[in-house]
N, C-alpha and C positions, 0 to 999 in steps of 0.2 A: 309618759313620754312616748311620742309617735317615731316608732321604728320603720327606716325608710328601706322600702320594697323596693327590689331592685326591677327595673324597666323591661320586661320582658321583650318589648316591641322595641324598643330603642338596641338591645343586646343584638335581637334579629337581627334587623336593620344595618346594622354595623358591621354584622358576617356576611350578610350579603350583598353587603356597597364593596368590602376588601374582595371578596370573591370576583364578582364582576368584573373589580380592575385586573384581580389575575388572570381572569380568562379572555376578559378584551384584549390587557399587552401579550398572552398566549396566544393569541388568534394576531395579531399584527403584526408581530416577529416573527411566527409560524413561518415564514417564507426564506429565513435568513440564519435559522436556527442550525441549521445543518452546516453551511459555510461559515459560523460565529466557531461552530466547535472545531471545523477541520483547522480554523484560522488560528483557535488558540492551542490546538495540536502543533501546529507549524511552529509557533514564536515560542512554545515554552521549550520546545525539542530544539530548538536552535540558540536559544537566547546565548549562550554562552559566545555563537559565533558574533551575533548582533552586536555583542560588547569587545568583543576583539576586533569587530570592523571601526567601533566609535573609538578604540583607541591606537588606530592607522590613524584613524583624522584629526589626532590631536584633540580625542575627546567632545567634539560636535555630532550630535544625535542625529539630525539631519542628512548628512550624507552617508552615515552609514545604516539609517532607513532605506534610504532611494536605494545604495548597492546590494541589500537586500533583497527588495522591492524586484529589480530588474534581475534579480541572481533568480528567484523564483519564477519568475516569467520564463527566464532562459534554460531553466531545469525541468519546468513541465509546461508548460504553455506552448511555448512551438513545439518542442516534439509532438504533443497532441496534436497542434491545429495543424500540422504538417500529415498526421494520420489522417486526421477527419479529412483533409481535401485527396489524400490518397484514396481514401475509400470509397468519397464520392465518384473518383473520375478513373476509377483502375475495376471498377465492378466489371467491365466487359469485357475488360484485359484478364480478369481471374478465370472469367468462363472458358473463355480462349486458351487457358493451358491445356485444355487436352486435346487441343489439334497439337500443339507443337509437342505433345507426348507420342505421338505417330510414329515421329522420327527416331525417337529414343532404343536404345537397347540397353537395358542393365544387364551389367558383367555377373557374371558369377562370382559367388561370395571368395572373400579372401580366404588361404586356409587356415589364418591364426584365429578366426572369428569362432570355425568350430572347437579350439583348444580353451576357449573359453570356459571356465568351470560354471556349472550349474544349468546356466544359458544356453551356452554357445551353442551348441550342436540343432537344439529349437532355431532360434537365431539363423543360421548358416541354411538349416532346411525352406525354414518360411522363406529367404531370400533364394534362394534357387530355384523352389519354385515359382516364387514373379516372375525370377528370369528367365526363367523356359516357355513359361506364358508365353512371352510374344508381344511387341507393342500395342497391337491391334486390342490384344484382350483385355493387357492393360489396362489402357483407353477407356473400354467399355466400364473396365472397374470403376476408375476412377472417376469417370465424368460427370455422374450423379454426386460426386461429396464435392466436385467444383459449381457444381450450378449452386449447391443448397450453400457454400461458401459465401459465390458473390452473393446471393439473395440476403444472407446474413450482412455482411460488412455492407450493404444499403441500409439494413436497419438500423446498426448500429450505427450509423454514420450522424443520422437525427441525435442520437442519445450521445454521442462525443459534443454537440453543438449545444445542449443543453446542458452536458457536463461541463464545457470552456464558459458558459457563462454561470456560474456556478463560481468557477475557479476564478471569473473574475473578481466577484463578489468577494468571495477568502482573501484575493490577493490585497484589495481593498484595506477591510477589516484587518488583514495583519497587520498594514503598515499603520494602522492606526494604534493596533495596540503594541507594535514597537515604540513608535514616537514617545508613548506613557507607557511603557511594563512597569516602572515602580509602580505608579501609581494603582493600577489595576491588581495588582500583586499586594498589595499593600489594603487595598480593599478587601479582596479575597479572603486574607489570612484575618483582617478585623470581622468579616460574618462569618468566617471560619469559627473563632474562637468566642465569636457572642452565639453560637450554637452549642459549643462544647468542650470552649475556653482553651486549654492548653492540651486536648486531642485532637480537637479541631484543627489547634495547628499544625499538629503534627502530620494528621489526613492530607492536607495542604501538602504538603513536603513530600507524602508518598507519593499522592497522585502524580505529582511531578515527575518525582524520579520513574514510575509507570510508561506514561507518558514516553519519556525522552528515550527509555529501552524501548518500547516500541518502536517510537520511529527511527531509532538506528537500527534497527533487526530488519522490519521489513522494508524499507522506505532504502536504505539506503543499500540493501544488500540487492534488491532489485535493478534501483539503478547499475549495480557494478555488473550486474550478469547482462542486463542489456546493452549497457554500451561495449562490454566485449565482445559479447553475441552480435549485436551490429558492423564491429568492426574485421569479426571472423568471415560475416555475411559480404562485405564488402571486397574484402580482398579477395574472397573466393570469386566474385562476381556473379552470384547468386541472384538473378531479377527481382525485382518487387522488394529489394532491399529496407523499402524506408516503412513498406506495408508491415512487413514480417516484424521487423525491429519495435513498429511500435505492438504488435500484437505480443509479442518477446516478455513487454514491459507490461502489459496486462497480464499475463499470465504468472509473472513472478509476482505481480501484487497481489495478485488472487493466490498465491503458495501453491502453484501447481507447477512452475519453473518451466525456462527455455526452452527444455531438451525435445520436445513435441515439435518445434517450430525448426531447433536446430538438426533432429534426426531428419528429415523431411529434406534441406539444404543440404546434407550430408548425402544423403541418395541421390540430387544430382548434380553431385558434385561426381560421383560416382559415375555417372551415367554420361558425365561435358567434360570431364578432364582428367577423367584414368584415375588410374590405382593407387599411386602414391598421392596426388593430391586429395580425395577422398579419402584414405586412409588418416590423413593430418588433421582435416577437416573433422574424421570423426575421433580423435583424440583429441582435438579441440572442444569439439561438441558436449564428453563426457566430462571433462575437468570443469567449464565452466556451467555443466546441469547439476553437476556433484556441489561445489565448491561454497553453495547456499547452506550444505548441511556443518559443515565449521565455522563460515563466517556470519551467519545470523545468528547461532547461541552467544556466541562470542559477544560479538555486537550486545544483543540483547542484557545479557548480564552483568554487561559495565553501566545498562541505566538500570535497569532493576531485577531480579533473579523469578525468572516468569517463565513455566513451562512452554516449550515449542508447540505443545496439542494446545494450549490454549490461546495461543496467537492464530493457529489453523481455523480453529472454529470461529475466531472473531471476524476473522478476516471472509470468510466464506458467509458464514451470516450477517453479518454486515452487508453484503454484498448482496445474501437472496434479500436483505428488509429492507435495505434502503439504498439500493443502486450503488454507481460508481462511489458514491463517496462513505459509504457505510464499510468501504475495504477501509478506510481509516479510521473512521469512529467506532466500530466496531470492536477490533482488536483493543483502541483505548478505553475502551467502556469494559471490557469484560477485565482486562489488567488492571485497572485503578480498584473494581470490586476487588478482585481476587487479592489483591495486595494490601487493602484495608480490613479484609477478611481475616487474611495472614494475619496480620498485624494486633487485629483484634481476639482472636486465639492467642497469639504468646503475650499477650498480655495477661490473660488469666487466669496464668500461671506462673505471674510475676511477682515483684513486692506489691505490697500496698500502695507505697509512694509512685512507681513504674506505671501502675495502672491506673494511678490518677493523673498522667501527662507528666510528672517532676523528672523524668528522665529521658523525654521524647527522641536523643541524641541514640541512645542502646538503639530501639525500635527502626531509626532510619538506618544504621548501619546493617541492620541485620536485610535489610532489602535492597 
């Protein structure tokens, strides 16, 4: 009896026809991969609202994709393209602050600044001496960090216009996989578990819960510092209002927070309308630069129990690897590891049963 040799060339052939196709549809998606993942960041971290909009409408899917759809628009979309045309057309207006610093005289520091413990008396010293300087010298100091300023918000002005379309693309793909989350979800969790059957599913479920602490920690704790920072900027009548605010908003997603942008409005607040309203202004200034450090844990730990250093690192590398939008992939990318890591440690050191998925319910509570 002739025993049948298996096909050497035909086994080849077969790895490298499947291969092929993954690096073909990797190379065609390649373009869209970045906005596929911010898009499914966006729908799983909000899905819960999406279902609270569908059941305003009496349960129709439809419009409460669209209030979605345009809720996202109206939460980042203009504020950006309202920066991007700020920065386009305010470059020679940034150069120009330091002729109108000519006129300026900062006061001398307040004297509860030196009672400051640790600081203060640093503090109170550096500030007296600017204000002895003199505007003139001022001037001199400063006028070099305003040229290299505007020269900067030119550049990045291209890179905001490349990131809005970008965002379109995301806003796109989200409402598409609003319209179908079950279904998508439902996919997921089935190659989920023909990988690794009932951990699989469970993986599924962290990464979610990952996911959605993310984006309420820094996504939404961002937002609240900026629109208050904007509206502190405003009322003081602080110029360049709409420049600052959205600069505000980058630097809270980048985890480096307002207070750079807001101490700066603060000094001339200091310098355009006296003592007591700079004084307010920089009580304002410290509550809303502090106020990231209770409400982002907070946030974070009602989606999933995720160190603060490692949202820093994600969010900052993200950022050096893969631009604007790597501040949000990032952070998801390192949380969803860290939390299946987690996850995959206390397991074994569980039962038997625990560690082969029978009780995947322990496991997500404990994240």
């Amino acid at each position: 009896m002739m025993v049948e040799r298996p096909e050497l060339a035909r086994s080849t052939l077969s790895v490298l026809f499947i291969a092929g196709l993954m690096v073909g549809s990797a190379w065609v998606l390649w373009p869209f991969i970045a906005s596929f993942v911010w898009a499914a960041t966006i729908v799983v971290a909000t899905w819960p609202v999406m279902l609270s909009a569908e059941r305003l409408f009496g349960g129709r899917r439809g419009p409460a994709v669209a209030l979605m759809t345009i809720t996202m628009l109206a939460v980042f979309f203009v504020p950006v393209a309202l920066a991007s045309y700020a920065l386009a057309t305010r470059v020679d207006d940034i150069a120009a602050l330091g002729s109108l610093l000519s006129g300026l005289q900062l006061p001398q520091a307040p004297v509860w600044i030196a009672k400051v413990p640790l600081v203060g008396e640093r503090v109170a010293s550096g500030w007296n001496e600017i204000a002895g300087a003199g505007p003139n010298e001022l001037v001199d100091r400063i006028e070099p960090y305003l040229r290299g300023l505007g020269t900067w918000f030119a550049q990045q002005a291209g890179t905001l216009a490349s990131f809005l379309l970008h965002f379109l693309i995301t806003v796109v793909l989200a409402a598409v996989l609003y319209a179908g989350g079950e279904k998508w979800a439902d996919w997921v969790r089935r190659f989920a578990r023909r990988l690794a059957q009932e951990r699989g599913h469970r993986v599924v479920v962290l990464a979610g819960q990952a996911i959605r602490g993310v984006a309420l920690g820094v996504i939404v704790t961002a937002l609240l510092q900026t629109v208050l920072g904007g509206i502190g900027l405003v009322v003081a009548g602080v110029p360049f209002a709409a420049v600052l605010t959205a600069l505000m908003f980058m630097l809270c997603i980048a985890q480096v927070g307002p207070i750079l942008v807001l101490i700066g409005a603060t000094v001339w607040v200091y310098m355009n309308a006296g003592t007591v309203a700079g004084t307010v202004m920089l009580i304002w200034s410290l509550a809303i630069g502090l106020m990231d450090n209770f409400v982002r844990p907070m946030l974070i730990k009602r989606g999933a129990d995720l160190p603060l250093l490692l949202i820093f690192v994600g969010v900052v590398g993200g950022l050096v690897s893969l631009g604007m939008i790597g501040i949000f992939v990032g952070p998801v990318v390192l949380a969803v590891t860290y939390t299946l890591l987690d996850d995959w440690i206390a397991t074994a050191n569980s039962s038997p049963a625990e560690a082969q998925g029978t009780a995947p319910a322990d496991a997500v509570e404990r994240t």
